[in-house]
C-alpha positions as CSV (number, residue, x, y, z in Angstrom):
1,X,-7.7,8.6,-1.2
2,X,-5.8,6.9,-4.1
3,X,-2.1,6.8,-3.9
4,X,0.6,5.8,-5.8
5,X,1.8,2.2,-6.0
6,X,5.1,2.4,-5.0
7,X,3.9,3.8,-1.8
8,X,1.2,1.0,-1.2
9,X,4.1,-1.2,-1.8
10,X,6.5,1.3,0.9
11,X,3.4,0.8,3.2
12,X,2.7,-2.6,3.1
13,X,6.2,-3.7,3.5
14,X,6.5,-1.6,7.3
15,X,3.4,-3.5,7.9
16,X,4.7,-6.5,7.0
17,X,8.4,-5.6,8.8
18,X,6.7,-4.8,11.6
19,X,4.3,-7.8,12.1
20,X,8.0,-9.8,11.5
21,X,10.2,-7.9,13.7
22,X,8.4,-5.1,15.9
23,X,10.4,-2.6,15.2
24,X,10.9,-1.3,11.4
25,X,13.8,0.8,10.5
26,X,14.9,2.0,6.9
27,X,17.4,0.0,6.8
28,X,15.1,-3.6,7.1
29,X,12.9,-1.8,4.0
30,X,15.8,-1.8,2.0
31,X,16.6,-5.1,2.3
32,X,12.7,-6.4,2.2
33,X,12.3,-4.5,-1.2
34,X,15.9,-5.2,-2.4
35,X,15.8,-1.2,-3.5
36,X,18.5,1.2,-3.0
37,X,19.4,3.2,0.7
38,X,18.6,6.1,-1.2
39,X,15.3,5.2,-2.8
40,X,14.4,4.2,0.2
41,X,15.1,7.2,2.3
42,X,13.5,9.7,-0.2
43,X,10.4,7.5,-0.3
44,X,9.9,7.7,3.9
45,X,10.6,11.6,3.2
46,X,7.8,11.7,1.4
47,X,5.6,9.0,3.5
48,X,6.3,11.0,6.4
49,X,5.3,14.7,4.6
50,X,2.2,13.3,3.6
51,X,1.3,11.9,7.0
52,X,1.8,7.8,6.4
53,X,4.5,7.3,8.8
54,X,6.2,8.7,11.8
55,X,10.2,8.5,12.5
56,X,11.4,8.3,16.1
57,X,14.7,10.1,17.3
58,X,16.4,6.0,16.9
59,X,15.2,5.5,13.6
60,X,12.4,3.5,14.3
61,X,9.5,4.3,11.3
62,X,5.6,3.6,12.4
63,X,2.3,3.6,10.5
64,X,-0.1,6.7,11.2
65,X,-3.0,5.4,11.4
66,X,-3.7,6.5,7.5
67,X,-0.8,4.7,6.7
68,X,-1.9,2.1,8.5
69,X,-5.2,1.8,6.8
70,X,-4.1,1.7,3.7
71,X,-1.4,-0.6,4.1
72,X,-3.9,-2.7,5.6
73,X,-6.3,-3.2,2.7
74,X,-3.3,-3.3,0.3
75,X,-2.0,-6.6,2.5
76,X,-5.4,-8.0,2.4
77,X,-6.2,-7.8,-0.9
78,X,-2.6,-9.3,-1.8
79,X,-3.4,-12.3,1.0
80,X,-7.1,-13.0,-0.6
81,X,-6.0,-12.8,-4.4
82,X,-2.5,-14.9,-3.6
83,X,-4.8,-17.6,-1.8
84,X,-7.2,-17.4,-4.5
85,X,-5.1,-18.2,-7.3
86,X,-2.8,-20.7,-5.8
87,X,-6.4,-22.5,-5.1
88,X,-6.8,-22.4,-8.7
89,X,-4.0,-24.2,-9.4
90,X,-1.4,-21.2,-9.7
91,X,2.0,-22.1,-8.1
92,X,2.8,-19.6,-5.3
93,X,5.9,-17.6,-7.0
94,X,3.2,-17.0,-9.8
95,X,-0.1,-16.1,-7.6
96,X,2.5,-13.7,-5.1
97,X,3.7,-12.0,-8.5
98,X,0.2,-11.4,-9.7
99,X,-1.5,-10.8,-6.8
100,X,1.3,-7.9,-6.0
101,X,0.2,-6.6,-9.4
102,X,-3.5,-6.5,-9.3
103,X,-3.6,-5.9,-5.8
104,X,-3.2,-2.2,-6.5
105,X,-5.4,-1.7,-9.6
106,X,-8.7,-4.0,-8.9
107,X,-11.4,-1.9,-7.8
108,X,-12.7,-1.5,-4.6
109,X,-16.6,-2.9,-6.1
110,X,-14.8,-6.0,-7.5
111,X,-12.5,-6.8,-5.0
112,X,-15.7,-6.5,-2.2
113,X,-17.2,-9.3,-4.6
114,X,-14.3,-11.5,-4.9
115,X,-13.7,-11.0,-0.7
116,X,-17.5,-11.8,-0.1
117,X,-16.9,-15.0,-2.3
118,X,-14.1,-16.0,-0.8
119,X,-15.2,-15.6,2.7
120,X,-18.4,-17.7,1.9
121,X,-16.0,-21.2,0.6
């Protein structure tokens, strides 16, 4: 299921927070993202009405395991497309700021092609 790209970007960033710190709270995403409390709070609403993340009783957000997935492929097409073009010759501001743009609109048939490529270098 396709979602929006603010969202990938919400759900990659609790992976991300989460592989940094263990615990992620709203609060940590908001200072990742350099967006606003609110912002932020509306968007886990809505994570969390749609079934991406879970809140415990301290604040502590978690991935479902659908959030988890596609926060998952988001982060590894970012990794694969950032290593990609600093290999080229990018510098690594300028392959992170591309990758973080294509990373949600390459498709899944030409990013299996690039992966397979990459893989086999």
């Amino acid at each position: 299921m396709k979602i929006l790209e603010s969202a990938e970007n919400y759900l990659e960033a609790i992976l991300i927070l989460k592989k940094e710190k263990g615990n992620v709270r709203a609060i940590d995403i908001v200072k990742y993202l350099d967006f606003s409390k609110p912002s932020v709070s509306v968007a886990m609403k809505q994570l969390e009405t749609n079934g991406y993340i879970t809140r415990d009783e301290d604040g502590h957000i978690s991935l479902t395991d659908d959030g988890k997935g596609i926060a998952e492929s988001i982060y590894e097409r970012h990794t694969i497309l950032s290593q990609m073009f600093i290999k080229l010759g990018v510098s690594e501001d300028t392959a992170r700021e591309d990758a973080c743009k294509i990373e949600h609109y390459i498709s899944e048939e030409t990013f299996d092609c690039i992966k397979k490529h990459w893989n086999g270098l």
